[in-house]
PATIBA-163869 format. One record per residue (C-alpha): residue number from 1; chain; residue in one letter; x, y, z. Coordinates in nm, 3 decimals, padded with zeros to 5 digits. Example, Ala and Ser with C-alpha at 12.3 -4.5 7.8 and 13.67 -1.06 7.14 Angstrom:
BEGIN
> 1 | A | A | 01.230 | -00.450 | 00.780
> 2 | A | S | 01.367 | -00.106 | 00.714
REM end
This chain:
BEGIN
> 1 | A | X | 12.403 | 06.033 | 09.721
> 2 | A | X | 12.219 | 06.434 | 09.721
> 3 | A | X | 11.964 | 06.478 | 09.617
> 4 | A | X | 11.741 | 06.805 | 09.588
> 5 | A | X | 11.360 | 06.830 | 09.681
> 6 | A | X | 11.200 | 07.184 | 09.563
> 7 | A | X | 10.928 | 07.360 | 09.717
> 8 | A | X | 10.799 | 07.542 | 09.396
> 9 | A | X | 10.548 | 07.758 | 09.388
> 10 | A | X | 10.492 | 07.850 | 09.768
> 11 | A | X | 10.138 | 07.876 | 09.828
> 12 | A | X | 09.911 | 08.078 | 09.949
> 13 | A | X | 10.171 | 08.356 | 10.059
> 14 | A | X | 10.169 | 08.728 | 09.898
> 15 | A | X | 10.389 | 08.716 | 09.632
> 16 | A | X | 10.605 | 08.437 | 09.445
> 17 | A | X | 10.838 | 08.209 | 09.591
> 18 | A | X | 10.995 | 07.876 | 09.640
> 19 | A | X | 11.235 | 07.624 | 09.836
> 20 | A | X | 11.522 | 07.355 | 09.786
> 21 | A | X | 11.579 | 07.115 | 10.051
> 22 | A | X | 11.927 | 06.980 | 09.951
> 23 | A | X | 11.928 | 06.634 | 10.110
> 24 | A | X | 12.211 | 06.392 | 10.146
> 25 | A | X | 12.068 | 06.062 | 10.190
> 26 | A | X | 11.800 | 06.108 | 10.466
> 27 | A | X | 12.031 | 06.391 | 10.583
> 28 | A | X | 11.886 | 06.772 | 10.531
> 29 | A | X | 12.239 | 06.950 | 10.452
> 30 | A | X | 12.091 | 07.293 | 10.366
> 31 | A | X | 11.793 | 07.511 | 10.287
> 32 | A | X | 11.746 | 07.767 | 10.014
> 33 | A | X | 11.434 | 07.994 | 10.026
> 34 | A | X | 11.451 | 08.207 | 09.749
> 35 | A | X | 11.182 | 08.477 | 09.707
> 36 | A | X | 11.163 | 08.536 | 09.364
> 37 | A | X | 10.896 | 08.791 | 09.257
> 38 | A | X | 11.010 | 09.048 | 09.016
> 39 | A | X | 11.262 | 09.298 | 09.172
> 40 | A | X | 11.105 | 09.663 | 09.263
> 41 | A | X | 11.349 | 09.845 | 09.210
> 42 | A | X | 11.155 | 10.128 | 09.417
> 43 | A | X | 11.492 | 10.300 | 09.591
> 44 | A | X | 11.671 | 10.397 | 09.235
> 45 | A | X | 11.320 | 10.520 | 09.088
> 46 | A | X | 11.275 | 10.741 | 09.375
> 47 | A | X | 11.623 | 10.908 | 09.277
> 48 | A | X | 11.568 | 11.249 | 09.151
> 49 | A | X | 11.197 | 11.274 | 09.231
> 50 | A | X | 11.059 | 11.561 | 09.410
> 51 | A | X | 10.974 | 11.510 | 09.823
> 52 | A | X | 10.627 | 11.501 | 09.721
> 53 | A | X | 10.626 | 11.236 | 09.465
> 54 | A | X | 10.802 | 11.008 | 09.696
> 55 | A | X | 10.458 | 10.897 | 09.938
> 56 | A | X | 10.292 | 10.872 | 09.648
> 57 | A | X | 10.522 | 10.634 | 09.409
> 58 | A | X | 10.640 | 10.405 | 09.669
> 59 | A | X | 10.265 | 10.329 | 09.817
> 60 | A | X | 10.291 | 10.109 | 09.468
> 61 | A | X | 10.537 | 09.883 | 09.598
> 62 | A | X | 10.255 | 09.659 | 09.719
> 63 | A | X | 09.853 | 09.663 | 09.720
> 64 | A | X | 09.828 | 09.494 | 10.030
> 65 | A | X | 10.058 | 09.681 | 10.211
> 66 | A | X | 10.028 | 10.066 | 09.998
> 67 | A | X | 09.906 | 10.239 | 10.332
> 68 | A | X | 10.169 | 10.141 | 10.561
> 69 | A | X | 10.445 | 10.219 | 10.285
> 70 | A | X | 10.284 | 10.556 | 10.249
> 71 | A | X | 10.272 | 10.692 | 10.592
> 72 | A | X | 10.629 | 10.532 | 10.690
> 73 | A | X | 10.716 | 10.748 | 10.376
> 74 | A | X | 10.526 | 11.050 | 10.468
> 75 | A | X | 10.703 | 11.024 | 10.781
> 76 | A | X | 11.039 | 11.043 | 10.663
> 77 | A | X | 10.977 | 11.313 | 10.430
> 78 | A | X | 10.836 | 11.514 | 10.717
> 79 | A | X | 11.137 | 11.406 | 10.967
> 80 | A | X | 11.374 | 11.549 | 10.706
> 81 | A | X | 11.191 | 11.879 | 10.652
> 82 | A | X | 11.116 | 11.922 | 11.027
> 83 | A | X | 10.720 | 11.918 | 11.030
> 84 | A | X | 10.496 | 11.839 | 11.282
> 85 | A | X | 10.129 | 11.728 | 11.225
> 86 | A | X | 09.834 | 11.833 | 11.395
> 87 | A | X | 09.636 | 11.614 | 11.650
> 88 | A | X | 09.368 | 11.552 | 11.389
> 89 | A | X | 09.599 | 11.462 | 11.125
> 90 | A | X | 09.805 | 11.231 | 11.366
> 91 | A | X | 09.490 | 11.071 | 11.540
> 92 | A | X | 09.360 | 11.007 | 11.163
> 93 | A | X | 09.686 | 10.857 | 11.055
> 94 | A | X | 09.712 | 10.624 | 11.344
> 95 | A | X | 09.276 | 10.545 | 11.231
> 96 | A | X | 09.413 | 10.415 | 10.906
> 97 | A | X | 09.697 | 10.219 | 11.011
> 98 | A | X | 09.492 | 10.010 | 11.193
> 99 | A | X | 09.271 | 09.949 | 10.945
> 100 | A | X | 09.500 | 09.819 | 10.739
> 101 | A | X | 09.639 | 09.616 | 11.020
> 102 | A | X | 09.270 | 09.446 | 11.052
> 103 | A | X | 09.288 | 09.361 | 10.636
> 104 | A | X | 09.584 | 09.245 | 10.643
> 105 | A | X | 09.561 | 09.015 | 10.938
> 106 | A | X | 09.174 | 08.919 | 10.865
> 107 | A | X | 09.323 | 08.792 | 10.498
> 108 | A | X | 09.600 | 08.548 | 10.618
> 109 | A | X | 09.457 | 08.411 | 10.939
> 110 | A | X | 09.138 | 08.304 | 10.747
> 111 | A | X | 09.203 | 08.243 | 10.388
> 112 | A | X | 09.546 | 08.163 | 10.415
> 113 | A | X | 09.615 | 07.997 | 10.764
> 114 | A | X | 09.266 | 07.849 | 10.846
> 115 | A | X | 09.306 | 07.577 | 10.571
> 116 | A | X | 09.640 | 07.436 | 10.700
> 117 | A | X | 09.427 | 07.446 | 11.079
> 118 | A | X | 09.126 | 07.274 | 10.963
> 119 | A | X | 09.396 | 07.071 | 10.762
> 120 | A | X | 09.177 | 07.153 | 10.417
> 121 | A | X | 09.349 | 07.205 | 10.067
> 122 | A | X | 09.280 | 07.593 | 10.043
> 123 | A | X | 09.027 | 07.893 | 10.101
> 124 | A | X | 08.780 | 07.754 | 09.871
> 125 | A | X | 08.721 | 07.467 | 10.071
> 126 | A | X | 08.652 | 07.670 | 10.386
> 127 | A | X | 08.306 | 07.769 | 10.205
> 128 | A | X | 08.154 | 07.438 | 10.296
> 129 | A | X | 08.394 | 07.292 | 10.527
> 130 | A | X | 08.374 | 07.637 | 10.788
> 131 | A | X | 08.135 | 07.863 | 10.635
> 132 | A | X | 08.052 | 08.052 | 10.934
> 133 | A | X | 08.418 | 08.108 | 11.003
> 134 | A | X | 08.477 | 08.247 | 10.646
> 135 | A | X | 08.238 | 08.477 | 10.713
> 136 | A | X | 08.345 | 08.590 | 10.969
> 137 | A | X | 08.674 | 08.671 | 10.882
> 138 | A | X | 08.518 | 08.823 | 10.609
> 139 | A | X | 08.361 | 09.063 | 10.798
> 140 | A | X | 08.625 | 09.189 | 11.003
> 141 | A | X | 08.851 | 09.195 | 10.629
> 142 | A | X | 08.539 | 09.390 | 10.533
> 143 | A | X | 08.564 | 09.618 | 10.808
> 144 | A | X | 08.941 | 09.720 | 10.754
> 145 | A | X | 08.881 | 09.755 | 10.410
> 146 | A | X | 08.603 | 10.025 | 10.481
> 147 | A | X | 08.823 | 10.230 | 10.722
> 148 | A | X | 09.084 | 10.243 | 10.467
> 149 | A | X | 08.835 | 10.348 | 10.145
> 150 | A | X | 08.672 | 10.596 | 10.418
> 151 | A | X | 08.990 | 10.773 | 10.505
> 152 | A | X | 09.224 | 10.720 | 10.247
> 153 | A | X | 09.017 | 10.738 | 09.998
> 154 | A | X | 09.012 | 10.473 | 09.798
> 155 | A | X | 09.062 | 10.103 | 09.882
> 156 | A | X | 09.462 | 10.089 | 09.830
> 157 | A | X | 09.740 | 10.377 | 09.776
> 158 | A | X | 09.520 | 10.609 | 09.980
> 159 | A | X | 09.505 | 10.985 | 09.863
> 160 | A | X | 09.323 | 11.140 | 10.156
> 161 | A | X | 09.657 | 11.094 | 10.390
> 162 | A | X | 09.917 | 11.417 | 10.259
> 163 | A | X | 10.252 | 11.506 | 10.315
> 164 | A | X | 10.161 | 11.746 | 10.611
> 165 | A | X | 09.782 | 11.674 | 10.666
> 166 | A | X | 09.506 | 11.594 | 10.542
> 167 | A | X | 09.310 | 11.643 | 10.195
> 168 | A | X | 08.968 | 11.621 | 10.376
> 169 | A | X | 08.852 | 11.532 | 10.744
> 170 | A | X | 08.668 | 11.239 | 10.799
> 171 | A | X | 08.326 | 11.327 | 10.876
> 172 | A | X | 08.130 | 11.288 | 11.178
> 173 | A | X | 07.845 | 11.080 | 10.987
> 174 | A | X | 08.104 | 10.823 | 10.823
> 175 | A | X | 08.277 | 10.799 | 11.168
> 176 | A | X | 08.032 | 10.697 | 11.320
> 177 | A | X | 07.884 | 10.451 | 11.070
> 178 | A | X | 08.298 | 10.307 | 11.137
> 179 | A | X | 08.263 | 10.277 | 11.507
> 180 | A | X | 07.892 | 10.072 | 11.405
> 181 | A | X | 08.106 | 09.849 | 11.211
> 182 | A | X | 08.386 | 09.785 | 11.426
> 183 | A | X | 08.143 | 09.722 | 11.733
> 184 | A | X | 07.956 | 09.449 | 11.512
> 185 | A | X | 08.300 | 09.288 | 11.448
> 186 | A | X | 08.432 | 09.286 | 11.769
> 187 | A | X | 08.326 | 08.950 | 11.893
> 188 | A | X | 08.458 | 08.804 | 11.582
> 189 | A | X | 08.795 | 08.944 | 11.681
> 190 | A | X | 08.751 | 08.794 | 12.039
> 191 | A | X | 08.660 | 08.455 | 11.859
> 192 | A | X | 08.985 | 08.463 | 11.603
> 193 | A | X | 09.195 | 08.438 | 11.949
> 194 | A | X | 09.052 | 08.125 | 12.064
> 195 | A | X | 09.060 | 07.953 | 11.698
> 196 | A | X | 09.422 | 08.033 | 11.640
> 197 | A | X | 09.543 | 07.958 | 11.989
> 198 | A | X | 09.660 | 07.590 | 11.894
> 199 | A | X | 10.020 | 07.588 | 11.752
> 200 | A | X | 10.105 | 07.329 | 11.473
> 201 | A | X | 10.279 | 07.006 | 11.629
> 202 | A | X | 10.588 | 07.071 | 11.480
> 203 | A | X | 10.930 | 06.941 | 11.609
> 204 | A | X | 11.135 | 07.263 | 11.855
> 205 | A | X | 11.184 | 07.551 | 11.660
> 206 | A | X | 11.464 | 07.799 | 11.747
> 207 | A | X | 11.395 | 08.066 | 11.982
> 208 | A | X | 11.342 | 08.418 | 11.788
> 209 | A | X | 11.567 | 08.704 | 11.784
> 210 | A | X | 11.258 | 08.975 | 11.861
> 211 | A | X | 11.292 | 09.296 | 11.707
> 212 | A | X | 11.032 | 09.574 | 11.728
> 213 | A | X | 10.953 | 09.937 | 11.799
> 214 | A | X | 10.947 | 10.029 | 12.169
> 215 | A | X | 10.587 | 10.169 | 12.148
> 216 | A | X | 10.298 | 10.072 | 12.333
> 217 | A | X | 10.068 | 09.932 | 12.066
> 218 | A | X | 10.088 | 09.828 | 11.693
> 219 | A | X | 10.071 | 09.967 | 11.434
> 220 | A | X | 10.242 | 10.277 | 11.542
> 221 | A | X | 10.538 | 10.468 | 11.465
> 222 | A | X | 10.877 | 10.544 | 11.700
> 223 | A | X | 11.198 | 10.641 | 11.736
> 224 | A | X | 11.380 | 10.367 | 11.901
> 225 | A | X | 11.423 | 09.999 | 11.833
> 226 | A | X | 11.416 | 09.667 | 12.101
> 227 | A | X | 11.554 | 09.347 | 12.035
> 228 | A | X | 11.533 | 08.998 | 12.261
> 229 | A | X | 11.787 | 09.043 | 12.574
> 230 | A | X | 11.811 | 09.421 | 12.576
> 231 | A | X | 11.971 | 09.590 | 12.268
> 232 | A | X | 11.820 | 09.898 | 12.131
> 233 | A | X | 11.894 | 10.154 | 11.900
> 234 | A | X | 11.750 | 10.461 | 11.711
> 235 | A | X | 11.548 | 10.446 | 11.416
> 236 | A | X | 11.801 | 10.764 | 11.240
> 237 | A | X | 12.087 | 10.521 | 11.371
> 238 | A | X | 11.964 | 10.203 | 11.178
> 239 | A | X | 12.228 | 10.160 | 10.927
> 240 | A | X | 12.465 | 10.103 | 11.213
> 241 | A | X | 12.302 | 09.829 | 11.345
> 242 | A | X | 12.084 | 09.678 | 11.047
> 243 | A | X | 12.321 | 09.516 | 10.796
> 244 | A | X | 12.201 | 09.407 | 10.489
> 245 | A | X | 12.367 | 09.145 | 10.225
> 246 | A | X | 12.236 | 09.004 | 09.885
> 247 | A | X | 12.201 | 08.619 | 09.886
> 248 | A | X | 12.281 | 08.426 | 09.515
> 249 | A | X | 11.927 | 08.269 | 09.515
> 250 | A | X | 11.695 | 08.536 | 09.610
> 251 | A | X | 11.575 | 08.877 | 09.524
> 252 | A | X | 11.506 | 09.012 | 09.898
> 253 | A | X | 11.830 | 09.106 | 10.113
> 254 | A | X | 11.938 | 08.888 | 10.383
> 255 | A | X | 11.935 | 09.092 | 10.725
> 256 | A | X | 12.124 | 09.107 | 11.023
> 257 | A | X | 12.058 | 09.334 | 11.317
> 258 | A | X | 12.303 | 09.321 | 11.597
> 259 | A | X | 12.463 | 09.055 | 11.478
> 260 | A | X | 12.124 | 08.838 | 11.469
> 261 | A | X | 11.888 | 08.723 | 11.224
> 262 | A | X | 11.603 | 08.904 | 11.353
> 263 | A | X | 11.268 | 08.810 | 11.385
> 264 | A | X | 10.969 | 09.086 | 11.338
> 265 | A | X | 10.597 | 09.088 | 11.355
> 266 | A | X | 10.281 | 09.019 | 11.596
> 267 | A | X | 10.467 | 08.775 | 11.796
> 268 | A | X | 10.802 | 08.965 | 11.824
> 269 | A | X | 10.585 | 09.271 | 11.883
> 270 | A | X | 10.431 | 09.098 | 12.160
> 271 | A | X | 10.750 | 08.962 | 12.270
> 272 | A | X | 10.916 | 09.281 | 12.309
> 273 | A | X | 10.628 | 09.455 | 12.524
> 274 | A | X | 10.661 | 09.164 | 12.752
> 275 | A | X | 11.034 | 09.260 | 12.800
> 276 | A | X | 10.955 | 09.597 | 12.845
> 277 | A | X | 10.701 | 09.521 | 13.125
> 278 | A | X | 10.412 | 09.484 | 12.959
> 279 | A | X | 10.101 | 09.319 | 13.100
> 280 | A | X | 09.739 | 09.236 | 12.984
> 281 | A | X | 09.512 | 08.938 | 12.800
> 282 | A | X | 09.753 | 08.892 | 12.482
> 283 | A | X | 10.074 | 08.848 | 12.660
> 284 | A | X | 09.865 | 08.580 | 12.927
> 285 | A | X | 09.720 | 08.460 | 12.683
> 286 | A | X | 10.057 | 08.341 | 12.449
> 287 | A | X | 10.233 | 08.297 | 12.748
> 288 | A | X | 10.029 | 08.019 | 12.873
> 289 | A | X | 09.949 | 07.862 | 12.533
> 290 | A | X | 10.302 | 07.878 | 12.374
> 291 | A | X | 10.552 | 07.904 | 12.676
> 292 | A | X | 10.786 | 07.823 | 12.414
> 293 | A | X | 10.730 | 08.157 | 12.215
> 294 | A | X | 10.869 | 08.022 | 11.896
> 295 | A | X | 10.714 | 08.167 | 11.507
> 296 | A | X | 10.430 | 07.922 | 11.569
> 297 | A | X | 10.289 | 08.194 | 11.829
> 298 | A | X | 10.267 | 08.396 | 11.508
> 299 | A | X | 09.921 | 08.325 | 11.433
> 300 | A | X | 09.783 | 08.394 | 11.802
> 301 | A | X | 09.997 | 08.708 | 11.816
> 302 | A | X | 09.773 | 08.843 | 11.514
> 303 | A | X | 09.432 | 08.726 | 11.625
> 304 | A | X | 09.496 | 08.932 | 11.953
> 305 | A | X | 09.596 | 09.260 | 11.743
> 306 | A | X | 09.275 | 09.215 | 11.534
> 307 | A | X | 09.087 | 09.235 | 11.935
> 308 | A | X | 09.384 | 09.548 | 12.019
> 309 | A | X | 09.320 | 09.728 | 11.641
> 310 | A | X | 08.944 | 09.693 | 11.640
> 311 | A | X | 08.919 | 09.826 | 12.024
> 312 | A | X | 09.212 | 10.134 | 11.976
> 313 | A | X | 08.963 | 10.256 | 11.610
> 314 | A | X | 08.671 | 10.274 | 11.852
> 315 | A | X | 08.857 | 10.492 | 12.103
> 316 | A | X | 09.062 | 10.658 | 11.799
> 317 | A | X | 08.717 | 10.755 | 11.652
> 318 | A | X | 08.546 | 10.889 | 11.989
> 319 | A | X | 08.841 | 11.081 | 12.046
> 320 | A | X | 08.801 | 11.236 | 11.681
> 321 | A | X | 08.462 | 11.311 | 11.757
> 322 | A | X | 08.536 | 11.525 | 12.069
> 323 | A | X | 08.766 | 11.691 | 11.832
> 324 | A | X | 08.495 | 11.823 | 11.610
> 325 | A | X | 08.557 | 12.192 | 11.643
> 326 | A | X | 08.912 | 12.198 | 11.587
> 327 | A | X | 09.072 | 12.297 | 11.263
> 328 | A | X | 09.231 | 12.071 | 11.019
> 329 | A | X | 09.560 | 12.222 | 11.089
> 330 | A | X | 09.731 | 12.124 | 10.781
> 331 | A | X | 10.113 | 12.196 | 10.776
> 332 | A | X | 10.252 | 12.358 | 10.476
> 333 | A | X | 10.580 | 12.139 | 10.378
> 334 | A | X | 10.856 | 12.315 | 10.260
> 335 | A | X | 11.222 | 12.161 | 10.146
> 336 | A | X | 11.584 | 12.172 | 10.247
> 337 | A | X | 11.877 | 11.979 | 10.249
> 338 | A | X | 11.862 | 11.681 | 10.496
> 339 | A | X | 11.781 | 11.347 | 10.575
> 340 | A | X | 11.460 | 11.208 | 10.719
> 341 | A | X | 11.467 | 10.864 | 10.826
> 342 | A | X | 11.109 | 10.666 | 10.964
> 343 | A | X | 10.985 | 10.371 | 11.104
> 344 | A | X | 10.621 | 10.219 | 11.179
> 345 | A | X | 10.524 | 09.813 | 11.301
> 346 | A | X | 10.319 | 09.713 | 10.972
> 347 | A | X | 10.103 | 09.422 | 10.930
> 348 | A | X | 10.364 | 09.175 | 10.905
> 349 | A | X | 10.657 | 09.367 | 11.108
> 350 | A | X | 10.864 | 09.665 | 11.158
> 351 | A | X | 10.938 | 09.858 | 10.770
> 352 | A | X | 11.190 | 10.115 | 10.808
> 353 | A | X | 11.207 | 10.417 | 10.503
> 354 | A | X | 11.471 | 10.680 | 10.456
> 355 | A | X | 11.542 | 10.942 | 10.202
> 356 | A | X | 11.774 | 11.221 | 10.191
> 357 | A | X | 11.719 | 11.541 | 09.990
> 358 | A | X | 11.919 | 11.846 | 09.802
> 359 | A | X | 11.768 | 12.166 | 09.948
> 360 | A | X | 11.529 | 12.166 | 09.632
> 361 | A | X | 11.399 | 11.895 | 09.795
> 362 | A | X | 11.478 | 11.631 | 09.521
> 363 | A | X | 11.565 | 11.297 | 09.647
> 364 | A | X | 11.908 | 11.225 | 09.661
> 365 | A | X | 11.914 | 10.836 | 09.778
> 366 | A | X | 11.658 | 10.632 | 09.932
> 367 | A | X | 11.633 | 10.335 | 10.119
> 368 | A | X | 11.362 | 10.106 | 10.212
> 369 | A | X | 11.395 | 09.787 | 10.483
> 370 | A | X | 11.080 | 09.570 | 10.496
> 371 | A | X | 11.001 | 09.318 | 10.730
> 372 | A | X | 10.995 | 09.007 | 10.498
> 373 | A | X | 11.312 | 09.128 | 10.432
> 374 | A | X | 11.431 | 09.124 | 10.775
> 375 | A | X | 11.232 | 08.834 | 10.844
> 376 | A | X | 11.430 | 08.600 | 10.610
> 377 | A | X | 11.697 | 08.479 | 10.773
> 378 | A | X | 11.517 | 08.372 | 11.074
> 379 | A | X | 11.253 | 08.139 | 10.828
> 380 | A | X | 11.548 | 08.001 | 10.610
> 381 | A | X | 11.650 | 07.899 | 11.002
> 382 | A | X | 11.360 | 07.774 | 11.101
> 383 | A | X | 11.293 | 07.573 | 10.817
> 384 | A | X | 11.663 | 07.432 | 10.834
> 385 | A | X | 11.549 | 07.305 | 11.207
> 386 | A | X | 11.206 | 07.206 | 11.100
> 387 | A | X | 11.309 | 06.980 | 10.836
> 388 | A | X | 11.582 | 06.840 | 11.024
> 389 | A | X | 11.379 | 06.768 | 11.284
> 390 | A | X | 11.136 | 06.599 | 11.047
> 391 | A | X | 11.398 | 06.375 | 10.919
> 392 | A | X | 11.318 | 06.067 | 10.797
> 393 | A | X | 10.990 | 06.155 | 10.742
> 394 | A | X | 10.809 | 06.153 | 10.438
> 395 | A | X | 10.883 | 06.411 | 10.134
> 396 | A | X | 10.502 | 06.531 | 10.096
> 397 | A | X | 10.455 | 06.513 | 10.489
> 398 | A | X | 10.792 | 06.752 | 10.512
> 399 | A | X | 10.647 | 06.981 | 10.249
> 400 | A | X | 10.373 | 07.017 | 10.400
> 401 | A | X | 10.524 | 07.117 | 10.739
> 402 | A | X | 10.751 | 07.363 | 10.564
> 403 | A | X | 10.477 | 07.549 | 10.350
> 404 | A | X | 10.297 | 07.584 | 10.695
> 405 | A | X | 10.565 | 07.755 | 10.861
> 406 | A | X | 10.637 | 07.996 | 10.596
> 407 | A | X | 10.281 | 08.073 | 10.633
> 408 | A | X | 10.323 | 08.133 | 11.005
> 409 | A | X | 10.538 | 08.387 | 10.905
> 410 | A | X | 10.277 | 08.597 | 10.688
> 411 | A | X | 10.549 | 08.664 | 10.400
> 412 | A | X | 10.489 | 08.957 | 10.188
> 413 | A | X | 10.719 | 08.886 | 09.919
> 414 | A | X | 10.633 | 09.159 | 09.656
> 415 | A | X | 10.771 | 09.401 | 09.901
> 416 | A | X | 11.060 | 09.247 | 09.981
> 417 | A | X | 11.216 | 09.197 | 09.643
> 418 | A | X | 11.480 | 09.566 | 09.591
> 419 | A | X | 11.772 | 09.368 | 09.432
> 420 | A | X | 11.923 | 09.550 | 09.199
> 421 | A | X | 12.191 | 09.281 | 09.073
> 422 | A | X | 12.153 | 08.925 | 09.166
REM end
């Protein structure tokens, strides 16, 4: 006889969501996740705005992940009108990133991951359970958080970062007091790698389909994508190879690339520079901790990036110091008719934005591919194996597995969710 267990609400993940295990006797037939946050609906309000509202209105699509949205944007717009940035503007822009890179990772790994390690109920536990560890992972949260207020601005949809520049440069005074900060929070970085280097004991997991940018270090933008085994393709070329569906039960479109249900973020990031050739302390380390590279190398994957982000600001902040004298450079945008289409590895993967204009320079469609979204198949996979694997188990033990997985992923639901009709 089925029977139906429901995952409902998913916990500590960005945004709202849930799960149906559809179970017939002991048997795990089939897995629903269904993200179910209230659709965005960011692509048709972008219709018929000017070029330069776009950076600016889709930032909203997310606190948590504003900055990334807005420079994939501004890098769209400025791929469709032909612009090219100055070295200040581009060094800056690549400052910020990782910033946000540092919040974003900081947040999960310690108030949303180190719970399920230290097998406590949630974050609030950590402050007597692991104080010190809170606090650290405070810090470094602390840390991104500063570089972003410092050069964007404000704390989230940054205004200092313009279509073609800058509105101010960052000062040689508040760099500095950044490169103070990141120093300080360096060994914490250095200690997030060994405290997220044990995997959960979980039954196999399938092998991931890796897709990222071919670029040397996150979070950066490129022109070409990698996936597992060899297959590329350009970034202007993606809607050849990225095909997009809209499942009955959730909000977010169902992605395949290649064929594949992909899999993107830290790990597959890592994954993919080890393909290319790669070598150096994150890929030994994973490599001889998780020889099995499944999701659950997730975690580990992040807590080296915090080490990779915090190092490339220092060197990203010396090399905008030796660039004292040199103008702004500020590129004066003007429109056309064209198309502009740009990717960058965020936080949680690779996010993919594309507009095309009338040569007013009013958008004329828009499209935006986030990496929860292309992340989705792959965990409604995973947890299909998982709680097969787990059969015969317990309900609450098999919900407990499954919410930790999903975690492993780092979801970010609220930017996932641009179904129109569902």
């Amino acid at each position: 006889m089925g029977s139906v267990v429901e995952i409902n609400p998913l916990t500590r993940v960005e945004g709202h969501g849930s799960v149906k295990l559809y179970l017939d006797g002991s048997r795990v037939e089939r897995v629903e996740l269904c993200l179910t946050d209230s659709p965005r609906l960011f692509e048709s309000l972008l219709v018929g705005r000017s070029f330069r509202e776009l950076p600016e209105v889709i930032c909203r699509i997310c606190s948590l992940c504003s900055t990334i949205h807005k420079l994939t944007a501004l890098l769209a717009v400025e791929k469709a009108f032909g612009v090219e940035v100055s070295p200040v503007t581009r060094l800056t822009r690549e400052l910020i990133a990782h910033g946000g890179l540092m919040q974003s990772h900081a947040l999960h790994l310690y108030c949303l991951m180190l719970p399920d390690l230290l097998e406590l109920k949630g974050v609030s536990d950590l402050a007597t359970a692991a104080p010190e560890r809170l606090k650290a992972g405070l810090a470094i949260k602390r840390v991104g958080n500063l570089i972003q207020e410092t050069v964007g601005g404000r704390l989230i949809h940054p205004v200092n970062i313009t279509l073609g520049g800058l509105g101010r440069r960052i000062g040689k005074k508040e760099l500095l007091r950044l490169r103070d900060e990141l120093q300080a929070i360096l060994p914490a970085c250095r200690d997030a790698v060994k405290l997220f280097r044990t995997p959960f004991p979980f039954p196999p997991l399938p092998s991931p389909n890796c897709l990222a940018l071919a670029t040397t270090a996150p979070p950066l933008s490129g022109d070409l994508f990698r996936m597992s085994g060899g297959g590329s393709f350009l970034v202007e070329q993606y809607r050849e190879h990225v095909i997009e569906s809209i499942l009955p039960w959730s909000r977010a479109k169902y992605a395949r690339v290649q064929g594949e249900e992909p899999t993107v973020g830290a790990l597959a990031r890592l994954m993919i520079a080890r393909e290319q050739g790669a070598k150096g302390g994150m890929i030994e380390t994973v490599e001889e901790e998780l020889p099995q590279g499944d999701i659950r190398g997730n975690n580990l994957a992040q807590s080296r990036e915090l080490v990779q982000a915090a190092e490339r600001c220092v060197a990203l902040i010396d090399d905008l110091l030796g660039m004292e004298r040199e103008s702004l450079g500020n590129v004066e945008v003007a429109p056309k008719s064209g198309r502009g289409s740009a990717a960058c590895e965020a936080p949680r993967g690779s996010l993919i934005h594309s507009y095309g204009f009338d040569r007013a320079g009013f958008c004329t469609e828009a499209d935006v591919v986030t990496p929860t979204s292309l992340n989705q198949g792959a965990l409604s996979r995973d947890l299909l194996a998982l709680a097969r694997g787990m059969e015969g188990a317990g309900s609450q033990e098999m919900i407990g597995a499954l919410e930790r997985l999903i975690r492993c992923y780092d979801p970010c639901i609220s930017c996932s969710v641009h179904v129109i009709k569902f």
